[in-house]
C-alpha positions in Angstrom: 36.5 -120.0 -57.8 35.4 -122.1 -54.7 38.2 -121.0 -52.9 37.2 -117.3 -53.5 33.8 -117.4 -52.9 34.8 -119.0 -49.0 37.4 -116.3 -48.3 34.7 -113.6 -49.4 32.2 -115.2 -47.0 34.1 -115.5 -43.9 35.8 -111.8 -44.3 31.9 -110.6 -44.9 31.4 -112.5 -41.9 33.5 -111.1 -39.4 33.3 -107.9 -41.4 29.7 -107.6 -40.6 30.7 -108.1 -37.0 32.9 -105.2 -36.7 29.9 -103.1 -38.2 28.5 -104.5 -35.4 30.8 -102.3 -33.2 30.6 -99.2 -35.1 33.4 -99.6 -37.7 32.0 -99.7 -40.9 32.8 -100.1 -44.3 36.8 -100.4 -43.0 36.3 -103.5 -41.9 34.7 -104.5 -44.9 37.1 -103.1 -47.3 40.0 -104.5 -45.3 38.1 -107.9 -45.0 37.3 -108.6 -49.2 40.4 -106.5 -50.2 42.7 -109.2 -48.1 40.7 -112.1 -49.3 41.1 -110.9 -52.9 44.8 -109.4 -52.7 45.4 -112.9 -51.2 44.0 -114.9 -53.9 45.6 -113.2 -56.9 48.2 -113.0 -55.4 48.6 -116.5 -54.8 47.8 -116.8 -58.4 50.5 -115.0 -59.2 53.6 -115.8 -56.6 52.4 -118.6 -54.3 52.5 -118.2 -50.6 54.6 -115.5 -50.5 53.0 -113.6 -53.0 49.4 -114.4 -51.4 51.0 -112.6 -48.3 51.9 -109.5 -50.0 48.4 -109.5 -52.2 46.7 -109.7 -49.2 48.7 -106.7 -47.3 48.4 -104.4 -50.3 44.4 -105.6 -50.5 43.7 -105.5 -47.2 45.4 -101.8 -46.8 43.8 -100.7 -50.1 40.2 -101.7 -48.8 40.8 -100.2 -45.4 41.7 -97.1 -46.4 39.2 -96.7 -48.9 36.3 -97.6 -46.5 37.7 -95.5 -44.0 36.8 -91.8 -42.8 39.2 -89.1 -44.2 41.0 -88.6 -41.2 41.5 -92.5 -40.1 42.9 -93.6 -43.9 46.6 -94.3 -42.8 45.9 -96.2 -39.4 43.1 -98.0 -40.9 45.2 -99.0 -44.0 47.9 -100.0 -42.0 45.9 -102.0 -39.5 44.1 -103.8 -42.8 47.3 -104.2 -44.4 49.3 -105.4 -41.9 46.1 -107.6 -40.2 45.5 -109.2 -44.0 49.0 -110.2 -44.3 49.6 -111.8 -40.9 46.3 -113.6 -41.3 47.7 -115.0 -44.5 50.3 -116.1 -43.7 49.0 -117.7 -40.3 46.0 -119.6 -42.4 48.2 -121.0 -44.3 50.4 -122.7 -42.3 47.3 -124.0 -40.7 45.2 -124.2 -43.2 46.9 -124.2 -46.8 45.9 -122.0 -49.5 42.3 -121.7 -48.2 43.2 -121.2 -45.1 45.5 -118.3 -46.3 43.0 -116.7 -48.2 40.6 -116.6 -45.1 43.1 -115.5 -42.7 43.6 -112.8 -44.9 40.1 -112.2 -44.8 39.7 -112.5 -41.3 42.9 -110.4 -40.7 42.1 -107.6 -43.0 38.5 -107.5 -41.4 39.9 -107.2 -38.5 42.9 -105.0 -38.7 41.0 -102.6 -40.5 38.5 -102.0 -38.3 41.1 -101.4 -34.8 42.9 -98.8 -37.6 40.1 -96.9 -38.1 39.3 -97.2 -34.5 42.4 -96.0 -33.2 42.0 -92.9 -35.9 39.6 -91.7 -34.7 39.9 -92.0 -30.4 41.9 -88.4 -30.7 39.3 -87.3 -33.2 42.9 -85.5 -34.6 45.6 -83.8 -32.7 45.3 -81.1 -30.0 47.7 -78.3 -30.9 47.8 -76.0 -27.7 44.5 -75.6 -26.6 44.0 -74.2 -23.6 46.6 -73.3 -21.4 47.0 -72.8 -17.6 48.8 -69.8 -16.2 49.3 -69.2 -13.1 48.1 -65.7 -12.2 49.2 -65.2 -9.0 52.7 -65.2 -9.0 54.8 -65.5 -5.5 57.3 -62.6 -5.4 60.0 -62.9 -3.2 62.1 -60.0 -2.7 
């Protein structure tokens, strides 16, 4: 329970941080889904398993605190930031460390996803187009 309660303050943390910055509940999903993915899933399939808990969690939480149109960058940006923090923490810091890396990652991943979402605020199909109107004629 200990262990919990530390990841879920150091991803609120850096999650409140990132709000800081403009990117929202993301950051906050990605942060406490990664710190809890991580946990059960250590729970359930020791390091390895706390990696992949934390991935699925932190991509979960991203995308649901993410706008519409960011979902898939921000869920891949928490899921992938989760899991890399996981597993980073816990070669430096064990299975606490793991679960805060995740935190941390997840936080953090989630937040640049959503980010990157939404710099092209969508695609640009077409637009407007140049034509040149005066056309050389040789003849």
């Amino acid at each position: 329970m200990r262990l919990s309660l530390s990841a879920l303050f150091f991803g609120l943390v850096v999650a409140q941080g990132a709000m800081a910055a403009g990117d929202g509940t993301a950051a906050v999903g990605g942060g406490l889904g990664g710190a809890l993915g991580n946990v059960v899933g250590g729970q359930l399939g020791g390091s390895t398993g706390a990696a992949v808990g934390a991935g699925v969690g932190g991509a979960a939480g991203s995308a649901v605190g993410a706008n519409k149109r960011n979902r898939t960058e921000a869920a891949i940006g928490g899921g992938l930031g989760a899991a890399g923090g996981s597993v980073v923490g816990n070669s430096l810091g064990g299975s606490t460390g793991s679960a805060i890396g995740a935190g941390l990652g997840g936080a953090a991943g989630g937040a640049v996803g959503n980010n990157l979402g939404g710099d092209d605020g969508g695609s640009h199909s077409g637009g407007h187009k140049h034509k040149n109107k005066h056309k050389n004629k040789h003849r």
